[in-house]
C-alpha positions, 0 to 999 in steps of 0.5 A, a space after each residue: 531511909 537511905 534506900 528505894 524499894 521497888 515492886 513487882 509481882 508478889 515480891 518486892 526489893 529494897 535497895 539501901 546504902 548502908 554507912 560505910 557506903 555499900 549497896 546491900 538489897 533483899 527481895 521480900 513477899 509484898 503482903 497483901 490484902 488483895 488477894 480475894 478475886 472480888 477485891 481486885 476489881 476495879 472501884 474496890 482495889 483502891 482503898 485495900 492498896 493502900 492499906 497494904 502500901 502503907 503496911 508494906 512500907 512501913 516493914 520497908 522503912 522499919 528494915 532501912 532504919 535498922 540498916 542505916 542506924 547500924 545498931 540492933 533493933 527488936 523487930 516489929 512485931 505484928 502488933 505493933 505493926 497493925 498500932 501503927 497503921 491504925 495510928 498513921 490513919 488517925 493521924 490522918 483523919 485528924 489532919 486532913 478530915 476533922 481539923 479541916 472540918 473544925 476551921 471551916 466552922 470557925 469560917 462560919 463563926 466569923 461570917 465568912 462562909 455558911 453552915 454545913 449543908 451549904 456550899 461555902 461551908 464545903 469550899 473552906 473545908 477543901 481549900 483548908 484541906 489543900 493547905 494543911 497538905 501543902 504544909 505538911 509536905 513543906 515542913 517536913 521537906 525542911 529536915 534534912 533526912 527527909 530532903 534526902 528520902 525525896 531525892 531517892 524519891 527523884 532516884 526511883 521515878 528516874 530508874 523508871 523511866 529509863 526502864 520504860 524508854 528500853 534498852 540498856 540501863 546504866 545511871 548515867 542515862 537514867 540521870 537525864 531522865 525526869 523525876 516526875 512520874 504520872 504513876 506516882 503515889 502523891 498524885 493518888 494522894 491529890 486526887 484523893 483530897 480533890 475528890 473528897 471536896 466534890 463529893 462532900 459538897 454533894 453528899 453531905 447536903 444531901 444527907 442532910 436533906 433526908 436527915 437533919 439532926 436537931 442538935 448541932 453537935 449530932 448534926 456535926 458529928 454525923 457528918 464527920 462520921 460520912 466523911 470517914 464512911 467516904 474515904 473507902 469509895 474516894 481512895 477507889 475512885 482516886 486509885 481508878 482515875 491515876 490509872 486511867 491518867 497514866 494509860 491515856 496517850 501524851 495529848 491535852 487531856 492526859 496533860 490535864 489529868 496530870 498536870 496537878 500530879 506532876 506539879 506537886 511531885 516538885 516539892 516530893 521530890 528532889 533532884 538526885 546525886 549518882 549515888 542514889 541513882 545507883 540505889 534505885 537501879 539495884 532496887 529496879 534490877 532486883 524488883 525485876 529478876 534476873 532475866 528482865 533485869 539483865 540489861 540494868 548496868 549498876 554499881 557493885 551490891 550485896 544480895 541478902 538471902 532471899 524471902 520471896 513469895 
């Protein structure tokens, strides 16, 4: 809320603007889950970066709201913080693996499509899928505190660019700069629902090909329970493929790759005013040091004290 964070290494900065229009930044360890060699391997870092993205984010989002509310609040404890990440993928799971499950069996009930081990069964699930995504990202675009994290959103991705292009850095230039970045997360996330329709409609058939539960509702709840034992390959496949798309060159398959990525950062992001652009310089510059960062020209700030790794 009202700031950017920005990472680098084992540490990461978070930039806010606080009420009374100030710049203020810290520069805090990224906690991770990947610190294992085997765990950094490519097809199974995905699905533990995004654990620790989400826990890593939420202690951001938690410091932002303490800041900009300007009041005292008790921090987040490691408990509540474990309740809450288990919380947000229930949330999850509901939203985009049982609900979409459920509808498409009512597609079923209405003649529409087929049962579970047949294709059209697994065509509504994606397309149910899909929409419930839009919709979320739709709706809550709608209040204006989270129009305004998608405008630090476009601030961030315009930061980045300008720091990719080289030389001096000032929020001018990083004001022409795009607000779509191949490396962004909602493209991780696009790719994940994509994925999960292919091998579904793979997988599941063939599952039940070797297993066919007599009843209906083992069958059903067998099936849901592969869906949930799915995500972890899907998030590392998903995670590897964004990767590959933003190292490839500029040319028509990089254009293919990521084109559905950018296009869905149209509605993520939002166009940015100065000053949010200057939050994410600050946050760019301290993410990256003192020497790396030297050449980003930003608005007067105040560092915290540091608790970097």
């Amino acid at each position: 809320m009202e700031g950017v964070m920005m990472r680098k290494g084992a540490n990461y900065a978070l930039a806010l603007r606080l009420p009374d229009g100030s710049i203020t930044v810290r520069r805090m360890p990224w906690f991770f889950l990947t610190r294992l060699p085997l765990l950094k391997k490519p097809f199974l870092r995905g699905f533990p970066l995004l654990v620790e993205t989400l826990v890593n984010g939420i202690r951001a989002l938690n410091i932002s709201v303490e800041a900009v509310a300007g009041e005292e609040h008790n921090p987040v404890t490691k408990r509540q913080l474990v309740l809450t990440v288990i919380l947000a993928f229930a949330m999850a799971i509901g939203l985009f693996v049982v609900g979409p499950h459920f509808l498409s069996l009512l597609m079923r009930g209405l003649r529409l499509g087929g049962d579970v081990e047949g294709l059209t069964f697994h065509l509504w699930d994606g397309f149910f899928k899909c929409c419930v995504f839009l919709a979320y990202i739709r709706l809550i675009a709608l209040t204006p505190e989270i129009r305004r994290v998608f405008q630090y959103h476009g601030a961030e991705h315009k930061s980045i660019h300008a720091w990719e292009a080289g030389g001096e850095i000032t929020a001018a230039r990083a004001e022409t700069m795009s607000r779509l970045h191949p490396r962004c997360g909602t493209t991780f996330l696009l790719f994940v629902i994509c994925l999960s329709v292919v091998l579904h409609a793979l997988l599941v058939p063939l599952f039940l090909y070797f297993h066919m539960p007599q009843s209906v509702a083992v069958k059903h709840g067998a099936v849901l329970l592969l869906k949930l034992l799915l995500v972890m390959p899907i998030s590392a496949v998903a995670y590897e493929l964004i990767r590959y798309a933003a190292r490839l060159p500029d040319g028509p398959r990089a254009a293919i790759l990521r084109a559905p990525g950018l296009a869905l950062q149209k509605f993520t992001t939002c166009e940015p005013d100065r000053s949010q652009v200057d939050v994410a310089l600050v946050a760019l510059r301290e993410a990256l040091g003192p020497e790396e960062g030297s050449h980003i020209k930003t608005a007067p700030y105040k560092k915290e004290l540091e608790t970097c790794a």
